[in-house]
N, C-alpha and C positions, 0 to 999 in steps of 0.2 A: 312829324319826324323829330327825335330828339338829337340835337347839338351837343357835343362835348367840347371845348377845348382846356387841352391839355398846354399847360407850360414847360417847358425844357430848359435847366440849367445850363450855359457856357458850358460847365466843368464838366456834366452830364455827357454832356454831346459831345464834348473833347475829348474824351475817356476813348469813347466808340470809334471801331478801327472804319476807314471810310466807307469800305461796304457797309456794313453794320449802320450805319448812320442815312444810306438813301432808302435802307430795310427798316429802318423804324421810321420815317418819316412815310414812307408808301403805305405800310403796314395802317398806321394811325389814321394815314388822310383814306385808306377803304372801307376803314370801319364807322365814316362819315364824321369822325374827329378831325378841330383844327388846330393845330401843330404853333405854338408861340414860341419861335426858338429866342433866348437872350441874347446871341450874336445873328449876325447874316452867314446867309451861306455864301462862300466862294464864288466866285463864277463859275469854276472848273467843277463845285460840287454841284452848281442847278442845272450844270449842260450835264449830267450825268442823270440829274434826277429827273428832268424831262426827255431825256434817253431813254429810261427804265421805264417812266407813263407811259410815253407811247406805244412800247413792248407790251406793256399792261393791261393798255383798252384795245389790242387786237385780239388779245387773251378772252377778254370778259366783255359781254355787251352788257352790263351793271358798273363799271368806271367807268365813269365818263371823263376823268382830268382830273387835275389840279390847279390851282391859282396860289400864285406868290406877289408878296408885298412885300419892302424892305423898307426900313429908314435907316441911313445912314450909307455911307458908300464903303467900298474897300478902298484901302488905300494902299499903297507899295510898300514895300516890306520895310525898308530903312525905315519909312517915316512910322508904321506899323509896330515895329519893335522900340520906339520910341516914347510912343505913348503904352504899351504895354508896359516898360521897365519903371514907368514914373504910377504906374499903378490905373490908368485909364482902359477902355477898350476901344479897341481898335476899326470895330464892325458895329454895324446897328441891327436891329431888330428885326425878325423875318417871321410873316406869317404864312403859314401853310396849311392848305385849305381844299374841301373836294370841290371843283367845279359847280357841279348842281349845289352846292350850299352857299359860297360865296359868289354871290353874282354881279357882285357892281363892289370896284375896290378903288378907292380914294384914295390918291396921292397927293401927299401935300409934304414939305420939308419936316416937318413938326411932328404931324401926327398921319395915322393909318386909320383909314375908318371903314369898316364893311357893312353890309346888312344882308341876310338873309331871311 
């Protein structure tokens, strides 16, 4: 089976109106592509994006899931627009991924490590 991952700019993905943005992300993780986004997603964006999976795989007995990894955490808005104004980001890294491909996902503070 061949593996894609795809990268995603911050600026890319910030462009994109919210919908638009769990539509490219499901889009990508069905066509057996894993999804690097350069920020994390929200909370409020992952509880929408495992919202719409689950929609998904009662649709299709061929999705089986997704899997997410993040480094870095959110942080509250004050402190959030603070390190944004001084030029830093605010969110870490998020991978998104199909089920059957990423099957063991390592968390560590540092780094993300998967294998399939």
């Amino acid at each position: 089976m061949k593996v894609q991952i795809e990268f995603l700019s911050a600026k890319a993905f910030n462009e994109l109106e919210p919908e638009k943005r769990i539509n490219t992300i499901i889009t990508a993780v069905k066509k057996n592509k894993i999804i690097v986004l350069e920020e994390g997603l929200t909370r409020e964006e992952e509880r929408e994006l495992f919202s719409r999976v689950m929609k998904e795989i009662g649709k299709s007995n061929r999705f089986t899931g997704i899997e997410i990894a993040s480094l870095g955490q959110e942080l509250d808005a004050f402190r959030s627009g603070i390190i944004k104004m001084l030029g830093g980001k605010a969110k870490g890294l998020t991978i998104v991924g199909p089920e059957k491909l990423v099957r063991e996902v390592k968390r560590d503070p540092d780094k993300i490590g998967f294998s399939f």
